[in-house]
N, C-alpha and C positions, 0 to 999 in steps of 0.2 A: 139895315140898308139893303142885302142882298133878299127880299123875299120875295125873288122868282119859285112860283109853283113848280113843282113838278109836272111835265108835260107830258103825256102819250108820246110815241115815235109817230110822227106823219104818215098819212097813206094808209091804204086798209090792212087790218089783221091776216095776217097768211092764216088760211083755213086749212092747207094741208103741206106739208114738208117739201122740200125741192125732190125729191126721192120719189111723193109717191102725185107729185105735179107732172116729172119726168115720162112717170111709167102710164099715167090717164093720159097726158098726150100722146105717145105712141101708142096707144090702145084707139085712140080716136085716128091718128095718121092713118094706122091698120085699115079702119075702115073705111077710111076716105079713100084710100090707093086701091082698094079691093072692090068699092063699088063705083071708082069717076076712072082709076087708069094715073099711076104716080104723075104722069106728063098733065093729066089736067084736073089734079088735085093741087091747088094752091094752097098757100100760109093761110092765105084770111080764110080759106075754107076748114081748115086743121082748126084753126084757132074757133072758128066760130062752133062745130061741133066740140070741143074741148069746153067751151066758155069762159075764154080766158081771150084777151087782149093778144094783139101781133106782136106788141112789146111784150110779153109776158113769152112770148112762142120764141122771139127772139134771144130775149135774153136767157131761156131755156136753153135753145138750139141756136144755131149761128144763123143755119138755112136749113131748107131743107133736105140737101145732101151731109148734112153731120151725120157719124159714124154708125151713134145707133137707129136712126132713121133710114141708114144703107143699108144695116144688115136684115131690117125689115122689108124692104124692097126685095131685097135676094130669097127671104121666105116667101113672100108674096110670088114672087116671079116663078120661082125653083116647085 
């Protein structure tokens, strides 16, 4: 009576670990604040060089003032 298959989890396969999602986005932020200026580097613009979704930026990052997105602003700056 119970012969529900086995189902995949929904949604696509992570292709790469929260760790190394983390560190390609801030590699991608780096370059957006070094060549637009952090004030007119936006999310959809981080996210669209990253190639990943706003939601994906998000639930990475809160915004774009989280912690390690500051302290790359202060290398950028400094």
């Amino acid at each position: 009576m119970n012969d529900i298959p086995d189902v995949p989890a929904c949604g696509r396969p992570k292709s790469i670990d929260d760790k190394q999602r983390r560190q390609a986005i801030i590699r991608h932020a780096y370059c957006a604040f070094v060549e637009l200026g952090f004030a007119q580097t936006s999310t959809a613009e981080v996210a669209r060089r990253a190639k990943i979704t706003k939601r994906t930026l998000y639930e990475t990052f809160s915004d774009k003032k989280h912690s390690s997105l500051q302290r790359l602003v202060k290398i950028v700056i400094c």
